[in-house]
N, CA, C and O of each residue as an XYZ file, in Angstrom:
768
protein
N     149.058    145.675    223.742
C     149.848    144.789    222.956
C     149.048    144.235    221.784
O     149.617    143.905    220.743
N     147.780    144.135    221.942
C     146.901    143.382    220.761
C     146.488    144.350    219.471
O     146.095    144.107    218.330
N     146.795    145.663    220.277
C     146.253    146.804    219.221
C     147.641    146.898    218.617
O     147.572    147.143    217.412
N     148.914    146.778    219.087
C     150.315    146.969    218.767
C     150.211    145.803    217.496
O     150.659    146.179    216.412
N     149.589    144.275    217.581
C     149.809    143.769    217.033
C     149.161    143.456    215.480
O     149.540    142.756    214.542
N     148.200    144.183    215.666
C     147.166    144.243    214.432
C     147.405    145.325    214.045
O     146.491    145.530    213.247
N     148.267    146.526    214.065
C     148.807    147.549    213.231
C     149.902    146.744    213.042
O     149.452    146.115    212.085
N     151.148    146.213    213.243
C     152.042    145.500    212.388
C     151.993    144.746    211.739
O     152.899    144.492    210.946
N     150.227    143.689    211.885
C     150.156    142.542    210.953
C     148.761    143.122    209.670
O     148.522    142.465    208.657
N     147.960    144.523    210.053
C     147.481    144.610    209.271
C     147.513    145.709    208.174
O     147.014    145.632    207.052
N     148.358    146.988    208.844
C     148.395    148.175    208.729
C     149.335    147.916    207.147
O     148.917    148.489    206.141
N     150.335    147.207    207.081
C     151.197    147.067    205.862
C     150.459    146.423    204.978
O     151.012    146.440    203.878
N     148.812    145.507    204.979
C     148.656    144.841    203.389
C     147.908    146.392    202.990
O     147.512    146.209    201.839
N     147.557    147.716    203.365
C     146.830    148.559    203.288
C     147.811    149.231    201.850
O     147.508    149.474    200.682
N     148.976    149.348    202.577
C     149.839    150.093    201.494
C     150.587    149.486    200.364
O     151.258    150.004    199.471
N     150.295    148.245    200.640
C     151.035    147.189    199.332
C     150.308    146.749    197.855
O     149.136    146.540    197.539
N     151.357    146.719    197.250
C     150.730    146.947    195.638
C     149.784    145.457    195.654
O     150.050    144.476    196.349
N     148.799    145.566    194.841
C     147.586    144.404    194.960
C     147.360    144.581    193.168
O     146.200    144.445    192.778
N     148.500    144.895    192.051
C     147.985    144.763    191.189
C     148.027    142.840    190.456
O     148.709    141.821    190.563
N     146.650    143.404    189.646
C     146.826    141.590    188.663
C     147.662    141.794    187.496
O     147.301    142.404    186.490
N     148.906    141.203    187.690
C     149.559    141.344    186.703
C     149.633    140.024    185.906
O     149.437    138.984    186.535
N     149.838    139.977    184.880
C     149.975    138.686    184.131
C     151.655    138.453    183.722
O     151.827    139.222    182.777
N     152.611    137.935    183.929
C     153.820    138.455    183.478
C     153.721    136.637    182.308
O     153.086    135.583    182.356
N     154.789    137.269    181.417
C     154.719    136.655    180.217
C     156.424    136.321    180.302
O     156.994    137.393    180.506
N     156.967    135.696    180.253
C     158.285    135.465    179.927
C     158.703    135.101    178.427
O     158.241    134.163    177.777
N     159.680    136.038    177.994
C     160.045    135.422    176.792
C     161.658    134.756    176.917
O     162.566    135.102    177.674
N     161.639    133.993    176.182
C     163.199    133.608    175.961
C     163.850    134.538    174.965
O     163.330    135.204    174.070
N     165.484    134.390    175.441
C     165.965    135.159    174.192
C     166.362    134.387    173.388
O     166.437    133.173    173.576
N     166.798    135.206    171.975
C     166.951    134.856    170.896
C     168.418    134.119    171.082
O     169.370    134.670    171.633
N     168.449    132.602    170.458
C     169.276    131.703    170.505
C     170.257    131.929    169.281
O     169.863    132.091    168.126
N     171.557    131.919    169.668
C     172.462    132.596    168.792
C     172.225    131.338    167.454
O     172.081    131.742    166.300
N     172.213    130.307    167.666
C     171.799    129.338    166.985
C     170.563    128.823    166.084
O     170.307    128.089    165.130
N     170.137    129.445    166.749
C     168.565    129.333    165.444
C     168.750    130.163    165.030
O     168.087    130.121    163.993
N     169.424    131.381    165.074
C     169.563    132.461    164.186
C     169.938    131.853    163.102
O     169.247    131.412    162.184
N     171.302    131.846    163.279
C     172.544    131.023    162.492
C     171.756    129.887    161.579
O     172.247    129.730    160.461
N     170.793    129.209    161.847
C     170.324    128.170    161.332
C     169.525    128.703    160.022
O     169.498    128.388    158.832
N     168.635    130.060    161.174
C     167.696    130.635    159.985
C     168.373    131.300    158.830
O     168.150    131.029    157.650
N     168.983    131.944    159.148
C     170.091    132.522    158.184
C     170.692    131.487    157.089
O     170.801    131.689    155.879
N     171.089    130.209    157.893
C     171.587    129.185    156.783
C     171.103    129.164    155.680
O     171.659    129.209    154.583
N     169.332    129.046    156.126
C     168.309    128.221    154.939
C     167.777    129.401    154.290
O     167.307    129.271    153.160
N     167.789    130.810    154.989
C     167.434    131.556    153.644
C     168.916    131.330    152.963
O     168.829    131.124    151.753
N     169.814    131.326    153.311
C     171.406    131.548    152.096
C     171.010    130.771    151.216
O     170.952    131.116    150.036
N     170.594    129.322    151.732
C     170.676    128.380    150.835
C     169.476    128.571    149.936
O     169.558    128.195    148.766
N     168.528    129.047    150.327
C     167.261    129.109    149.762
C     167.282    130.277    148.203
O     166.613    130.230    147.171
N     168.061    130.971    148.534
C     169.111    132.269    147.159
C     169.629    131.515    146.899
O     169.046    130.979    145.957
N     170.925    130.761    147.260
C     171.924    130.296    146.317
C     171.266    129.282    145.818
O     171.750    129.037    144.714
N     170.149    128.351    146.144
C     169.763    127.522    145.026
C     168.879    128.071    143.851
O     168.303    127.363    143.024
N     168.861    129.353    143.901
C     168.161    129.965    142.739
C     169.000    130.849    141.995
O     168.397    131.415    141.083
N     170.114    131.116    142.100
C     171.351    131.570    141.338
C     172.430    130.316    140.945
O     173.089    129.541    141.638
N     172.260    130.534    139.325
C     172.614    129.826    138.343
C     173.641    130.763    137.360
O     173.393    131.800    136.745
N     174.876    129.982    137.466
C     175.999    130.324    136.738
C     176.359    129.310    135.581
O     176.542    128.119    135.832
N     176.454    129.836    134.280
C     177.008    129.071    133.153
C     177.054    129.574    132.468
O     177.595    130.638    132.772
N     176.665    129.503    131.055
C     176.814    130.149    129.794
C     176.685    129.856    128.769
O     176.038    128.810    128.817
N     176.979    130.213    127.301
C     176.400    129.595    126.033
C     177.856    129.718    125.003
O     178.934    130.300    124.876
N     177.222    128.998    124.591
C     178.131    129.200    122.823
C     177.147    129.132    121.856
O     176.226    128.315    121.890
N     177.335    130.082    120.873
C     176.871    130.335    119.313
C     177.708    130.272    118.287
O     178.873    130.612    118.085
N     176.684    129.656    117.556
C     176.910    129.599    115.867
C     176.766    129.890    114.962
O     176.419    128.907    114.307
N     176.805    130.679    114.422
C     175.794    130.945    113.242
C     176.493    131.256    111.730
O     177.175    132.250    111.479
N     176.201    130.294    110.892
C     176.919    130.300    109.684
C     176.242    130.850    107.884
O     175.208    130.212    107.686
N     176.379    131.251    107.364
C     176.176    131.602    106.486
C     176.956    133.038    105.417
O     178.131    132.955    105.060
N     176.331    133.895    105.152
C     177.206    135.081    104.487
C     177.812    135.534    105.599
O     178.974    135.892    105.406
N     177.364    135.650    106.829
C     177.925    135.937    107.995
C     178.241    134.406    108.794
O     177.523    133.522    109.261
N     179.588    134.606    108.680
C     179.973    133.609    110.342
C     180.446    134.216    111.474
O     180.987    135.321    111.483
N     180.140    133.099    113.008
C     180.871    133.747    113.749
C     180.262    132.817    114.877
O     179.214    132.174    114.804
N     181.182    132.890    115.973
C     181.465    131.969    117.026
C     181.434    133.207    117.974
O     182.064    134.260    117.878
N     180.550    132.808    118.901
C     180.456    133.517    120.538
C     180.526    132.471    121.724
O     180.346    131.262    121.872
N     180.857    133.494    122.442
C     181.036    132.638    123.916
C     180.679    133.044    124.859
O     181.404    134.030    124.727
N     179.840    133.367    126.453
C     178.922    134.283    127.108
C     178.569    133.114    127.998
O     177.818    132.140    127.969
N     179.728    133.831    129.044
C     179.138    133.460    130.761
C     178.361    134.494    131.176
O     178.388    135.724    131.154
N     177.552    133.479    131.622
C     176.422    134.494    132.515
C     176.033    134.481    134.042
O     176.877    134.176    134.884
N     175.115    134.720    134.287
C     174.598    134.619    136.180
C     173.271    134.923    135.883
O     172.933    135.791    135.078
N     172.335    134.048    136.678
C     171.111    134.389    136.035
C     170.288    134.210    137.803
O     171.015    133.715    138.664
N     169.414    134.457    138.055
C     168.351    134.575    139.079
C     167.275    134.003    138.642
O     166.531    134.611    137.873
N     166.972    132.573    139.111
C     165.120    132.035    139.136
C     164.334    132.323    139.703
O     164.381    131.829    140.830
N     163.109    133.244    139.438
C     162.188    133.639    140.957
C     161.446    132.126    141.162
O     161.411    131.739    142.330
N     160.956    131.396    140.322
C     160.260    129.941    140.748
C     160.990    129.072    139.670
O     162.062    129.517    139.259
N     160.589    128.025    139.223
C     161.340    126.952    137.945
C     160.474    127.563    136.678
O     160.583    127.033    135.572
N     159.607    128.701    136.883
C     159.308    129.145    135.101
C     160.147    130.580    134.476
O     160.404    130.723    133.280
N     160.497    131.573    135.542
C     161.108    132.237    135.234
C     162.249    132.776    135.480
O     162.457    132.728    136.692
N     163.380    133.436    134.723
C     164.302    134.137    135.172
C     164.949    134.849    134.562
O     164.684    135.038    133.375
N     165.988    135.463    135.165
C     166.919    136.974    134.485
C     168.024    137.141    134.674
O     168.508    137.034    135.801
N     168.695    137.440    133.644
C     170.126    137.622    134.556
C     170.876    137.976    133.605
O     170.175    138.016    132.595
N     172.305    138.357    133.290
C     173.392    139.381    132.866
C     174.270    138.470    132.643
O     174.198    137.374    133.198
N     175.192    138.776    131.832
C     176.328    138.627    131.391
C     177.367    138.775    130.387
O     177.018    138.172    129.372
N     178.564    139.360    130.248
C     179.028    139.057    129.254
C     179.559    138.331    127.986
O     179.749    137.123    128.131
N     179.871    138.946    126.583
C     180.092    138.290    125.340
C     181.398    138.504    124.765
O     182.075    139.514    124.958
N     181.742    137.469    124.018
C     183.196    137.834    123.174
C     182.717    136.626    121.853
O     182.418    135.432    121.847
N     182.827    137.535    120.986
C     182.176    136.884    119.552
C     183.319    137.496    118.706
O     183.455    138.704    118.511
N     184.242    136.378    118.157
C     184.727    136.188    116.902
C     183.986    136.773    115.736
O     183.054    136.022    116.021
N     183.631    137.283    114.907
C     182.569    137.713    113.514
C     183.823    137.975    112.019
O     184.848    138.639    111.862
N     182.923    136.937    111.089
C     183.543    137.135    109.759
C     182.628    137.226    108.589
O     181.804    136.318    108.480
N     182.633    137.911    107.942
C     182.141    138.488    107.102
C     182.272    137.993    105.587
O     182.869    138.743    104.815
N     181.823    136.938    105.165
C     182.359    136.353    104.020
C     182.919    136.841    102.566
O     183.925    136.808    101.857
N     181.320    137.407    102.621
C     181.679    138.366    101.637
C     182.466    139.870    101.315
O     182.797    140.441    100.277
N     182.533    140.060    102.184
C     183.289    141.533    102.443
C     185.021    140.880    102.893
O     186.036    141.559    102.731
N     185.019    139.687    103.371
C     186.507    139.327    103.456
C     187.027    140.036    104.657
O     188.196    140.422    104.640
N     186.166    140.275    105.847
C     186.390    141.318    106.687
C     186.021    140.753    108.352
O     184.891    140.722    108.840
N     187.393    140.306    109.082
C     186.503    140.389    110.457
C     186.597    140.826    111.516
O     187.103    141.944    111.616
N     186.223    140.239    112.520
C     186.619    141.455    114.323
C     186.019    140.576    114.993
O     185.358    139.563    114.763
N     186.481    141.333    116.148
C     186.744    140.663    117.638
C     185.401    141.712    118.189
O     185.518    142.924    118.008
N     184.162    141.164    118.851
C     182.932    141.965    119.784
C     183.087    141.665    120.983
O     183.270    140.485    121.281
N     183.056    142.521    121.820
C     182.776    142.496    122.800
C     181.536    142.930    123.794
O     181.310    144.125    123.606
N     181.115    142.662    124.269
C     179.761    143.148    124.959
C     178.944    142.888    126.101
O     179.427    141.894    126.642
N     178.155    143.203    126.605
C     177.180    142.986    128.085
C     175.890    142.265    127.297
O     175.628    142.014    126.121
N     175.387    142.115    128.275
C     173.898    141.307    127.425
C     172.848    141.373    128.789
O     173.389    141.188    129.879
N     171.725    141.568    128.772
C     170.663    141.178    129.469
C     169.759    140.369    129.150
O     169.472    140.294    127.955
N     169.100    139.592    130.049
C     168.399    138.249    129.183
C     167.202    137.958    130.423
O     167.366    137.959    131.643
N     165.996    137.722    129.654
C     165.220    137.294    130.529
C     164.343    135.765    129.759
O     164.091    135.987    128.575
N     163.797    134.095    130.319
C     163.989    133.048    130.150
C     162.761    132.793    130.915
O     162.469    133.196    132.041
N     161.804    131.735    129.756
C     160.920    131.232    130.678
C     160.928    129.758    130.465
O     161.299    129.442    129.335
N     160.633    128.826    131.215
C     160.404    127.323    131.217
C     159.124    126.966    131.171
O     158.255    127.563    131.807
N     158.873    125.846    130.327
C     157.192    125.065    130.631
C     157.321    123.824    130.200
O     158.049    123.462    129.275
N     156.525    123.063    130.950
C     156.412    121.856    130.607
C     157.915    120.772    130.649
O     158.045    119.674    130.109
N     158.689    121.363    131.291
C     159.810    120.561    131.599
C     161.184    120.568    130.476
O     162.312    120.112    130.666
N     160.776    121.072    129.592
C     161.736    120.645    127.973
C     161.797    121.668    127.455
O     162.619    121.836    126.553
N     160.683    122.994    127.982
C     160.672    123.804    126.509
C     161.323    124.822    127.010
O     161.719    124.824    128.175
N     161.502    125.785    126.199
C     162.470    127.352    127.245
C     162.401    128.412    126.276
O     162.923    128.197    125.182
N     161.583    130.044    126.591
C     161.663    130.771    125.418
C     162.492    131.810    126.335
O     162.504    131.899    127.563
N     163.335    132.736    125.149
C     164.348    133.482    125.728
C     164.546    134.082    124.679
O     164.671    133.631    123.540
N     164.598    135.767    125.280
C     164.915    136.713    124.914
C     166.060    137.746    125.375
O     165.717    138.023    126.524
N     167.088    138.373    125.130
C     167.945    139.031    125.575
C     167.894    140.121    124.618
O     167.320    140.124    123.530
N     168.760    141.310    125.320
C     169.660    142.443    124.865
C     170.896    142.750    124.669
O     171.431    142.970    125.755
N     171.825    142.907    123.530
C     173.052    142.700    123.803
C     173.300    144.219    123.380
O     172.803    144.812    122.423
N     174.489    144.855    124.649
C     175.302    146.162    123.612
C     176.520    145.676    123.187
O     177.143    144.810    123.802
N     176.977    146.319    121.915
C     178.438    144.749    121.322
C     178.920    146.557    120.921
O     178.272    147.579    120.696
N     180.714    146.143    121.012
C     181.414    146.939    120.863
C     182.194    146.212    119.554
O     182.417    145.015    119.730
N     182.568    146.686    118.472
C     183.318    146.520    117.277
C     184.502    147.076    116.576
O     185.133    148.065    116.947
N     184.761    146.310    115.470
C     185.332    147.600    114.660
C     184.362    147.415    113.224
O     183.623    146.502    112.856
N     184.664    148.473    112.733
C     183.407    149.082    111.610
C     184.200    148.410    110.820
O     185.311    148.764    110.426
N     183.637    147.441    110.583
C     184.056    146.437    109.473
C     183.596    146.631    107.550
O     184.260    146.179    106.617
N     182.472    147.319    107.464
C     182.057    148.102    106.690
C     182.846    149.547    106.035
O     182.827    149.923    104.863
N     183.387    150.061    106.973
C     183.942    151.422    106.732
C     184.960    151.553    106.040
O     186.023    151.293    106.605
N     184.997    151.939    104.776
C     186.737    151.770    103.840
C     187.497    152.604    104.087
O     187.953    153.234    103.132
N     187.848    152.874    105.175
C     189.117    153.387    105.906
C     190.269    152.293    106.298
O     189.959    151.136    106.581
N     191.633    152.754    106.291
C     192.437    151.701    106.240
C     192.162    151.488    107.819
O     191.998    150.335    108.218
N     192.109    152.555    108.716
C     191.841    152.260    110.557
C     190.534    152.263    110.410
O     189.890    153.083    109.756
N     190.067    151.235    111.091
C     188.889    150.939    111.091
C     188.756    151.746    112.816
O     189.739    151.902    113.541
N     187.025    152.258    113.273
C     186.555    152.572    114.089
C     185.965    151.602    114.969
O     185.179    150.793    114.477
N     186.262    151.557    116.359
C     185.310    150.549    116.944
C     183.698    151.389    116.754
O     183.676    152.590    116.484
N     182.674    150.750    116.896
C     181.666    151.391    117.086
C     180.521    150.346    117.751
O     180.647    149.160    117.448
N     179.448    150.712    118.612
C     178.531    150.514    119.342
C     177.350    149.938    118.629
O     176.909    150.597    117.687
N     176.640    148.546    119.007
C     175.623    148.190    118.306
C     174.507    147.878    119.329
O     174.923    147.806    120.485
N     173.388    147.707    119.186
C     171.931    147.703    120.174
C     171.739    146.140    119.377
O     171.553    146.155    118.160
N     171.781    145.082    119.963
C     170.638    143.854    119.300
C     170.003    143.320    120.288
O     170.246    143.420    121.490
N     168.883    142.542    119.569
C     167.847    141.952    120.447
C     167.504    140.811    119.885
O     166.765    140.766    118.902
N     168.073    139.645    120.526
C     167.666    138.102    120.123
C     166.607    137.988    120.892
O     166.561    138.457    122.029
N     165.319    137.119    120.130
C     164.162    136.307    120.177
C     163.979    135.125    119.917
O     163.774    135.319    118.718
N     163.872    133.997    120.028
C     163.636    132.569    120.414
C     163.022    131.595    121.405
O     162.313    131.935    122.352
N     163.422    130.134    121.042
C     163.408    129.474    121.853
C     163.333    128.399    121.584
O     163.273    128.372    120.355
N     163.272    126.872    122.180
C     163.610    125.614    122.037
C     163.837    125.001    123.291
O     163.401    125.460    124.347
N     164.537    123.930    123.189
C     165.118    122.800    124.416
C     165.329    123.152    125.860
O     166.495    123.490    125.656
N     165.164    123.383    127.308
C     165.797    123.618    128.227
C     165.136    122.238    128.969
O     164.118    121.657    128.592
N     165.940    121.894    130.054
C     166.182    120.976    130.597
C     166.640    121.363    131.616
O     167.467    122.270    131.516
N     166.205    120.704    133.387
C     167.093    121.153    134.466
C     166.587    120.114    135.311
O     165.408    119.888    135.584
N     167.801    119.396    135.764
C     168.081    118.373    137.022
C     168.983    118.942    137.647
O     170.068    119.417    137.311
N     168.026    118.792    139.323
C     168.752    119.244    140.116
C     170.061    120.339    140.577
O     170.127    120.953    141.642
N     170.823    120.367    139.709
C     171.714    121.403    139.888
C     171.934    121.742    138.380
O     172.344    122.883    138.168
N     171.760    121.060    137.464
C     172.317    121.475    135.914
C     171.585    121.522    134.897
O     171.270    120.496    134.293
N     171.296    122.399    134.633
C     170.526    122.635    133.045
C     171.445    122.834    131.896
O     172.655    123.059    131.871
N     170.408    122.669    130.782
C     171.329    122.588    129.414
C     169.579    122.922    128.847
O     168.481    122.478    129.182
N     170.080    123.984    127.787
C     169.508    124.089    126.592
C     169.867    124.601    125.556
O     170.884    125.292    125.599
N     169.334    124.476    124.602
C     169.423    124.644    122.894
C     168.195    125.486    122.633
O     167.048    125.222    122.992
N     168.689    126.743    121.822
C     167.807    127.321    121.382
C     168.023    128.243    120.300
O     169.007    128.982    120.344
N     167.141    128.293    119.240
C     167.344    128.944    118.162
C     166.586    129.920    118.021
O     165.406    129.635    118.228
N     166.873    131.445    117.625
C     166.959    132.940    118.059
C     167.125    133.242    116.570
O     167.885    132.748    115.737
N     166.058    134.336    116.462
C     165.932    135.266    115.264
C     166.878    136.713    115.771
O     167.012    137.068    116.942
N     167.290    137.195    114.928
C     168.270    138.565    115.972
C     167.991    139.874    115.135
O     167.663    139.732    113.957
N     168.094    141.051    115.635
C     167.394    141.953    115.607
C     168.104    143.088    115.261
O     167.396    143.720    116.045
N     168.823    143.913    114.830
C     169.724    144.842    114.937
C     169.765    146.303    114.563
O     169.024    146.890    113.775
N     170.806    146.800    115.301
C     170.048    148.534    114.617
C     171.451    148.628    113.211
O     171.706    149.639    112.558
N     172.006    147.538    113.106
C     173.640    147.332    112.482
C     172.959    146.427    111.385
O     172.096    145.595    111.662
N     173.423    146.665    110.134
C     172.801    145.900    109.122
C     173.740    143.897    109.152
O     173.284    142.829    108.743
N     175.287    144.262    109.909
C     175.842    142.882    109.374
C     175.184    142.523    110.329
O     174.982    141.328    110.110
N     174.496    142.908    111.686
C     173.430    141.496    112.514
C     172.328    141.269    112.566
O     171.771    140.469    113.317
N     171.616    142.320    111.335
C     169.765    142.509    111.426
C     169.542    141.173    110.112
O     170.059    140.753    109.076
N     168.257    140.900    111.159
C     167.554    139.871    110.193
C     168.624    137.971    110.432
O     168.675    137.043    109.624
N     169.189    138.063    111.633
C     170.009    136.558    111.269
C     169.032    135.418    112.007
O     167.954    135.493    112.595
N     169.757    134.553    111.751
C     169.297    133.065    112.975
C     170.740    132.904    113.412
O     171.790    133.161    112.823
N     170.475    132.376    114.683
C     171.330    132.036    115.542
C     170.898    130.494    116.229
O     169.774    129.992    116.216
N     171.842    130.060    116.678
C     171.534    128.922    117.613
C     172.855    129.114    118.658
O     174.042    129.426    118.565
N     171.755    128.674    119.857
C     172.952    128.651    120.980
C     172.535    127.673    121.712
O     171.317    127.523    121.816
N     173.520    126.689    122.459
C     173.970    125.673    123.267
C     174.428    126.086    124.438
O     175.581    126.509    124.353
N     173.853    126.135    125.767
C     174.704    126.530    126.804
C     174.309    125.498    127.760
O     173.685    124.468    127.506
N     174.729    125.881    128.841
C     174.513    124.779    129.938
C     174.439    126.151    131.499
O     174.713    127.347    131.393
N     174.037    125.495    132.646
C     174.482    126.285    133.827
C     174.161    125.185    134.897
O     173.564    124.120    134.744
N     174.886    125.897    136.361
C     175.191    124.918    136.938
C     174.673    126.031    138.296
O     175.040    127.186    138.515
N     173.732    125.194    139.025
C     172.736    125.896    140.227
C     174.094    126.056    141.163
O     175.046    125.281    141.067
N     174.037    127.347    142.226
C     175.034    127.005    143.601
C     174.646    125.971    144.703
O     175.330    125.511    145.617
N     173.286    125.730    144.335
C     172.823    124.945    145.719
C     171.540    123.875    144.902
O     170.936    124.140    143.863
N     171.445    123.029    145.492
C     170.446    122.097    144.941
C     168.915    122.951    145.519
O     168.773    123.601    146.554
N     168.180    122.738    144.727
C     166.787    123.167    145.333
C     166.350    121.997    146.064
O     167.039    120.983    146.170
N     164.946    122.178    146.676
C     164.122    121.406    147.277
C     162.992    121.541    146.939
O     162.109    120.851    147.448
């Protein structure tokens, strides 16, 4: 009976697993901190996407009134980029001649020092050949490139600046002008 009993009480630790395991428990992922994390990157983009736009002026042998909502992207508070379209009124004083532009624009914007803002864009502008002494005039395609800068300003959700732009053209009625433009934009989300 004693030998019976020391093979049932010893014979089984012989064959039993004796490893050192370390076990680690993780929790799972809480549908809620997800959701949370997710919040603050959204918010963390939408406070760096800025919607508004400008108006221009520019008067002399050439007049003409534009208007250009845009969408722009801040990577920090000095720089940014962003797209949008144009619709510019243009009259031609001397030629007695005007039209309706339409166009896309790309624009890239830097900030310093709180006040100042230089900005450069690309515009493609669609026309009519206001030049051309045909009684039907042709729309036709122009390349410009405004250079400037002046005023920007931004609290919390709204900027406004003023800036005056030399303009560039492969089209003689827009090479060589000044421009000034006034716009404003309005952040989706407040920064922090």
């Amino acid at each position: 009976m004693g030998v019976c009993l020391f093979i049932v009480g010893f014979v089984p630790h012989l064959w039993a697993q004796q490893d050192d395991v370390n076990v680690t428990y993780h929790r799972a992922p809480s549908a809620l901190g997800d959701s949370v994390r997710f919040s603050a990157e959204r918010n963390e983009i939408l406070s760096k996407i800025c919607v508004g736009g400008m108006a221009s002026l520019a008067f002399g042998s050439t007049n003409y009134i534009d208007i250009s909502p845009d969408v722009s992207y801040h990577f920090n508070r000095f720089l940014a980029v962003g797209a949008g379209g144009t619709y510019t009124f243009y009259n031609d004083v001397s030629a007695k001649a005007s039209t309706h532009i339409f166009g896309a624009r790309t624009f890239v914007e830097g900030h310093f020092f709180n006040y100042l803002g230089l900005y450069a864009d690309y515009h493609l502008l669609n026309y009519d050949d206001i030049q051309s002494t045909a009684l039907i005039k042709d729309r036709i395609w122009s390349n410009n490139v405004s250079m400037g800068g002046g005023f920007y300003r931004r609290s919390n959700r709204l900027s406004v600046y003023f800036y005056l732009l030399y303009v560039i053209s492969d089209k003689e009625i827009f090479h060589n002008q000044l421009s000034y433009k006034v716009g404003f934009g309005v952040f989706l989300k407040e920064s922090h």
